[in-house]
C-alpha positions, 0 to 999 in steps of 0.5 A, spaced: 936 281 450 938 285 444 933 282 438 935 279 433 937 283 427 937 280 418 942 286 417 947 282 413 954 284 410 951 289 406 946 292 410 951 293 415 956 298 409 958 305 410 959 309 404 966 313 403 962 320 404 956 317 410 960 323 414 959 329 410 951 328 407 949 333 412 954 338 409 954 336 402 945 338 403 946 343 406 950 346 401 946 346 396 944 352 392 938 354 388 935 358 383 938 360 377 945 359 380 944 353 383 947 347 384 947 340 389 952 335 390 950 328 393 954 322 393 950 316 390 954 310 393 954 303 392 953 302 384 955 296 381 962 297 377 966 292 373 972 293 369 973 289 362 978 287 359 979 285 351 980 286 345 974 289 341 976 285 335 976 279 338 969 274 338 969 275 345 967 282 345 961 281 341 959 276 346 960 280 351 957 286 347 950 281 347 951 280 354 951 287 355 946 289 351 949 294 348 956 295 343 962 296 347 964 304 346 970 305 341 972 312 341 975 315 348 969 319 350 964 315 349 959 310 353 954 306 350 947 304 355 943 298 356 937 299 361 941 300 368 948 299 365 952 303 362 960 302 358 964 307 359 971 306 354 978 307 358 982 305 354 983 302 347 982 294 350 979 297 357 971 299 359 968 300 365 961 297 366 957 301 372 950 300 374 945 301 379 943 293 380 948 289 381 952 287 375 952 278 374 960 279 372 959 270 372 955 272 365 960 276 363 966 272 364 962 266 361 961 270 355 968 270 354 968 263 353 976 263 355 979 267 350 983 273 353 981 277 356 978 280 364 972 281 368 974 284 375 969 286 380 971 294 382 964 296 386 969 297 392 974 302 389 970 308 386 964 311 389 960 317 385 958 323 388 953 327 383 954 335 382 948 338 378 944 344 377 945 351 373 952 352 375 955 345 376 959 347 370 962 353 373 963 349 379 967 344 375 971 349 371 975 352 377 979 346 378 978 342 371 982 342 365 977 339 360 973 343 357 967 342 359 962 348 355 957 343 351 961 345 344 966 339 346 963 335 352 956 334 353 950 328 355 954 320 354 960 324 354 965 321 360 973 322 361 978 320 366 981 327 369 982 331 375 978 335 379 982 340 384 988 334 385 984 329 385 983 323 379 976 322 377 972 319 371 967 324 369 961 322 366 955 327 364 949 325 365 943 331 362 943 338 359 941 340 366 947 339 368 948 333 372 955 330 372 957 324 375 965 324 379 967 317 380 974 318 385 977 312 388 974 312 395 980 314 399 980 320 395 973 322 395 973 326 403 977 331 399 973 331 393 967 332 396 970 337 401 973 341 395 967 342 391 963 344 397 967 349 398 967 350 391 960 352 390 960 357 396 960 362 391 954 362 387 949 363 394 950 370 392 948 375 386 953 374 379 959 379 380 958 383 373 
């Protein structure tokens, strides 16, 4: 008889890149073209949304801990949790630790506005390392060279074909792409391939 097992709905997840962690670690490069590639799955996201004039967003801004960000490109931070602006009305709150998205909801206080539970339809892969960039810029638009994007910066854009939302974490540097899950196989494949490059000696 089997024993019996604690292992709950959540203990029981898969994340949408468990299939691929082998080869995401095996190809891995080091030294000074380096650059890994993880997934980081299951963080916590909620999207917001209200007017950033409103009462309402400076209780939610109390809530956080942390000003909701007003310019496209930025994120604002508060211990675990970070705001990343999507739009004029629109952020996404992601977090390692679960987010109490009653104690948002609360804090709007029944003026307009939205705080939907969105864990379930992104996960994060993390590219870092001296030639994460490069990686990047075979298949991105944005310019991405530290004059114009840098640490706190985040942006919606794509990655090969892919849509993502593209947050930079360091100067390593460490980049976080959140696609959604159903696009994420192909993502994750796409830079796998696209590090192959930099195991070899710099072409001059």
């Amino acid at each position: 008889m089997a024993e019996p097992t604690d292992a709950g709905p959540v203990g029981l997840r898969t994340s949408p890149l468990a299939h691929l962690a082998d080869r995401m670690r095996a190809a891995a490069v080091t030294g000074a073209r380096g650059v890994t590639l993880a997934e980081r799955p299951f963080l916590s996201m909620v999207n917001l949304r209200l007017d950033p004039a409103s009462e309402a967003a400076g209780r939610v801004e109390k809530t956080l801990g942390a000003p909701l960000p007003r310019e496209c490109g930025h994120t604002a931070a508060s211990g675990p949790r970070t705001a990343v602006w999507l739009g004029p009305d629109e952020w996404l709150v992601l977090s390692e630790v679960p987010i109490d998205t009653a104690e948002l909801r609360h804090a709007l206080a029944g003026d307009p506005g939205s705080v939907v539970d969105v864990s379930a339809n992104r996960t994060t892969l993390e590219l870092s390392g001296p030639a994460a960039r490069q990686v990047l810029e075979k298949g991105c638009r944005l310019d991405l060279h530290p004059r114009a994007f840098g640490p706190g910066r985040a942006v919606s854009t794509t990655v090969g074909p892919v849509p993502v939302l593209l947050w930079q974490l360091d100067d390593a540097p460490t980049y976080r792409l959140l696609p959604r899950s159903s696009f994420a196989d192909y993502l994750a494949r796409w830079l796998i391939d696209a590090m192959r490059e930099y195991r070899g000696p710099e072409v001059p």
